[in-house]
C-alpha positions, -999 to +999 in steps of 0.1 A: +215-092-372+206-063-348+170-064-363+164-099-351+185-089-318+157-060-316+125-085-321+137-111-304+139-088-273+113-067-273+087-084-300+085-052-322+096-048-358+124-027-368+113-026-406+107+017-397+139+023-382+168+034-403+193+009-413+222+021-395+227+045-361+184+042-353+192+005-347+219+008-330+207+032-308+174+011-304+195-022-296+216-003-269+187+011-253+172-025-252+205-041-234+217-007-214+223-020-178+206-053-181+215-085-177+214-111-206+221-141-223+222-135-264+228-173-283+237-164-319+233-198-336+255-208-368+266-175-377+283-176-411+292-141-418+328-134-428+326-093-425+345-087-396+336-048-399+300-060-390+311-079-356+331-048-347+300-033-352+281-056-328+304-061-308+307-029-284+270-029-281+265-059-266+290-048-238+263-023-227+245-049-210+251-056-171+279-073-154+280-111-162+257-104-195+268-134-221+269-138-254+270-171-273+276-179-306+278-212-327+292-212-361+310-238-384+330-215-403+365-216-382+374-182-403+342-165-380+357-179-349+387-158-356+371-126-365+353-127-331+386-133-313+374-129-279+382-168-264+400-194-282+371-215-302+360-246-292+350-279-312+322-291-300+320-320-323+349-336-312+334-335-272+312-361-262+277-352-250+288-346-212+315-325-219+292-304-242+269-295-214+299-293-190+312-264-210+278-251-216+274-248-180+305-237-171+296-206-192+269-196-167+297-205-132+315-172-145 
């Protein structure tokens, strides 16, 4: 995941950087101070060691830097634990975008 974090952000392949601390480094240099919106869409991994991983480097981006992620696995929702999950397919299509935007108010 931080590969395609990496050349999403800056266009440039990772396939020379070691597996582990290079792209770490390289992903925290990218998001150091800056402000960001990262959309992880239907995210199905189940190793919770690799969103404790991820998850302090994305807080090295700038105050009111947001991350999103979608996922249908309820048992992912958990591992993030960092708001109570949301069903989105039990909203209608105005509420969607009214929690959608109400992402962006904070």
């Amino acid at each position: 995941m931080i590969q395609k974090i990496i050349k999403s952000a800056t266009g440039e392949r990772c396939a020379d950087l070691d597996e582990g601390e290079l792209k770490k480094k390289k992903l925290e240099e990218i998001l150091n101070g800056r402000k960001y919106l990262l959309l992880l869409n239907d995210v199905w991994n189940k190793d919770a060691q690799k969103w404790m991983l991820l998850k302090p480097l994305l807080s090295t981006g700038a105050s009111g830097s947001k991350t999103i992620v979608t996922t249908r696995s309820r048992r992912f929702a958990e591992i993030m634990g960092t708001v109570t999950a949301d069903n989105p397919s039990l909203l209608g299509q105005e509420d969607c975008l009214s929690l959608f935007y109400s992402v962006f108010k904070k």
